[in-house]
C-alpha positions, 0 to 999 in steps of 0.5 A, spaced: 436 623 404 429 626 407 431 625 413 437 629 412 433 635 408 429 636 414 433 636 419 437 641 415 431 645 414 430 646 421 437 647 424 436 653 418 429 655 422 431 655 428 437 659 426 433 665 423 429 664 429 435 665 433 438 670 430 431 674 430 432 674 437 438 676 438 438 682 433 432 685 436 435 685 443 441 689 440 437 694 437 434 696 444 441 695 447 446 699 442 446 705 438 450 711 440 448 710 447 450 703 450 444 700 455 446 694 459 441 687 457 438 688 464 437 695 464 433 694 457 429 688 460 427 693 467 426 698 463 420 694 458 417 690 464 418 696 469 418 702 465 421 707 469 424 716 469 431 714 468 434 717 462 436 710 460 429 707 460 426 714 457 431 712 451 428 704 451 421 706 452 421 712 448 426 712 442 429 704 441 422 700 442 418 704 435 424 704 432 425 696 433 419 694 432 419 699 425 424 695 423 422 688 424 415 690 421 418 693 415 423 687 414 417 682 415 413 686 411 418 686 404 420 680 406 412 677 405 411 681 398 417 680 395 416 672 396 408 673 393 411 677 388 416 672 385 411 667 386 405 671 382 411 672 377 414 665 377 420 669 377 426 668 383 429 676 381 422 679 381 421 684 387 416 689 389 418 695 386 415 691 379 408 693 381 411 701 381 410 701 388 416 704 390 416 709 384 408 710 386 409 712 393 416 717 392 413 721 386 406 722 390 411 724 397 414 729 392 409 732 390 405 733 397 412 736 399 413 740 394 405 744 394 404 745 402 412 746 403 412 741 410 414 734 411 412 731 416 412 723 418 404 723 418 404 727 411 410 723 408 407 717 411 400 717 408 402 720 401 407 714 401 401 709 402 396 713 396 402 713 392 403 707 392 397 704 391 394 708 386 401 707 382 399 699 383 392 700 381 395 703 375 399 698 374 394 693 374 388 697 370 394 698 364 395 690 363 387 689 363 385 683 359 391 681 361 391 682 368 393 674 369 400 675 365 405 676 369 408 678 363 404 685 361 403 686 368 411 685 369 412 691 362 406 695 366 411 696 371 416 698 368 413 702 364 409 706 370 415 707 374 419 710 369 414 714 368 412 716 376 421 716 376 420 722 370 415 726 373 418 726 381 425 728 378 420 734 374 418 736 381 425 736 384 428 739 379 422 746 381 423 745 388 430 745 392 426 744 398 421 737 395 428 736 393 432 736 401 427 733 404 426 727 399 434 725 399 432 724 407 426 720 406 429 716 399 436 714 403 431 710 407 431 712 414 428 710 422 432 716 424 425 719 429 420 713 428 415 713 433 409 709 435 403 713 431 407 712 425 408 704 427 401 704 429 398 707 422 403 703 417 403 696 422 395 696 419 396 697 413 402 691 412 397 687 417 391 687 412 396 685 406 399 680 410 392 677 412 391 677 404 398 674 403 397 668 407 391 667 405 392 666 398 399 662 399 396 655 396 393 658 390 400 661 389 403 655 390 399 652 385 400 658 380 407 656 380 405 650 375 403 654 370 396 658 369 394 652 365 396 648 370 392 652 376 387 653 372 385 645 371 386 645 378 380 650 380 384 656 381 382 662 379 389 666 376 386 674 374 383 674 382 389 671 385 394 675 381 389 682 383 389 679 390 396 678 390 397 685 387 393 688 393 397 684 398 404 687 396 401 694 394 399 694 402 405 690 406 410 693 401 406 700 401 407 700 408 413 699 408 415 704 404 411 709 408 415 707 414 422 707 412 423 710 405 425 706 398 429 700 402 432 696 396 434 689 396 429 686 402 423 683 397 428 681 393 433 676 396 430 674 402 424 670 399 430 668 394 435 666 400 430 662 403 427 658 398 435 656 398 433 653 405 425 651 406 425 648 398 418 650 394 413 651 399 410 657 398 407 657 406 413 654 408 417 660 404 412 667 406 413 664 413 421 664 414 420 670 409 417 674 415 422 672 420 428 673 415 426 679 413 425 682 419 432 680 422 435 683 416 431 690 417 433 690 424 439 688 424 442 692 418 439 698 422 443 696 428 449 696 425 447 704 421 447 706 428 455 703 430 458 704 424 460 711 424 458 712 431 454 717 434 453 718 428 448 715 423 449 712 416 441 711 413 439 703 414 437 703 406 445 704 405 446 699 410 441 694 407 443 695 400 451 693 401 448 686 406 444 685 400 447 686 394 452 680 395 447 676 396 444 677 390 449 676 386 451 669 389 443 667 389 444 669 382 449 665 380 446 659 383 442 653 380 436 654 377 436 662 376 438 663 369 
């Protein structure tokens, strides 16, 4: 039976490593130009003038390797952010970090009547800290219950949710430029972009990976990690910090994607079993196969026209979620 259970693991493994591969060629290959594999790989190696390779180069590499560090990134903060919780339907947006990052993006849009990647990228980014940070100072003591830091969540992001409808409601350009951002989008992504967020989710998930064993025990209960040597309110805060930086990040990155934190994380405890190294690991590469393979398939759909990757990755994860759901051991 263990013999079997690790031979099932790693065919999923091997799998999801497969299917990695297989959907980041895609993504330099398709989109409303179709680009030969051969002519892809020349171009990567070789660079080149031609208008295929300025289009590989210039255009499909960020946004390929945008889609694969936001996939990655969720799929990270969605498994720290069950494991701290010990909730398998918990996901980033708890912390109000989705709601955090959209009402700072309005507000900034609103008052300099710009909206550039850059600006919209470092106000998603403060946003969303500042609305986690705010989250966590509201639970206070109780800063190591994952039962007020859960209400806290709520009760910020339906506050932030208020206060950004306010602003859209009083400025039509705020409003026009946020429905662009919100549907979540790839569309234009360049390597500046992808440079400054990659930092960030970098650092978050050197936090993450760090506190992948304490996190592990903390799935024992608080009583039980206690007795063990764990210290519950530094993790948690670590955990905060961390999901904060790769969900941040993300959000700056790509705008709200729903569903990646949150049914990644749960698909691949399904495969890996309770491990949470083994579950933050595949949650990565799950993650980023989810992402860039959605975003894939935005640009083919309604070729040469474009459907927002969030649209996307909301339809492939929704059934999943309910089927996760419904499983065993999820009531």
């Amino acid at each position: 039976m263990m013999t079997r259970r690790i031979t099932s693991v790693a065919i999923a493994c091997a799998v999801a490593t497969l299917v990695l591969a297989l959907v980041a060629l895609a993504s330099l290959a398709f989109g409303s130009r179709q680009i030969a594999p051969d002519v892809v790989w020349d171009a990567l190696v070789h660079g080149g003038v031609s208008q295929d390779a300025q289009v590989v180069t210039q255009l499909r590499v960020p946004r390929t390797l945008a889609a694969l560090v936001i996939g990655g990134a969720l799929g990270l903060a969605g498994s720290v952010m069950q494991a701290m919780t010990r909730n398998p339907l918990a996901d980033p947006g708890v912390l109000g970090i989705n709601a955090g990052a959209a009402f700072l993006v309005v507000t900034v849009t609103a008052a300099s009547g710009v909206a550039t990647r850059m600006a919209t990228l470092g106000a998603s980014l403060i946003g969303a800290g500042v609305a986690a940070g705010l989250v966590f100072a509201i639970s206070g003591s109780g800063g190591g219950s994952r039962s007020r830091l859960a209400l806290a969540g709520i009760a910020v992001s339906a506050a932030l949710a208020s206060l950004t409808q306010a602003v859209l409601a009083a400025n039509q350009f705020a409003f026009n430029e946020f429905r662009y951002w919100a549907s979540g989008s790839l569309e234009g992504v360049d390597m500046a972009s992808v440079a400054s967020a990659g930092a960030v989710i970098a650092g978050g998930a050197v936090v993450a990976l760090l506190i992948t064993s304490a996190l592990g025990v903390l799935a024992l209960g608080d009583d039980a990690a206690v007795s063990l040597g764990v210290r519950v309110r530094l993790i948690r805060l670590l955990g905060v910090v961390a999901v904060t930086a790769l969900a941040g990040g993300a959000t700056a990155l790509g705008g709200p994607l729903t569903f990646v934190g949150l049914a990644v994380p749960l698909m691949v405890r399904r495969f890996v079993g309770a491990r949470q190294g083994a579950i933050a690991l595949w949650s990565i590469v799950v993650g980023a196969a989810w992402v860039c393979g959605a975003d894939v398939v935005s640009r083919l759909v309604f070729a040469p026209s474009e459907v927002p990757v969030g649209v996307i990755v909301a339809l492939i994860g929704a059934p999943f979620f309910i089927l996760g759901a419904r499983g065993k051991g999820m009531s």
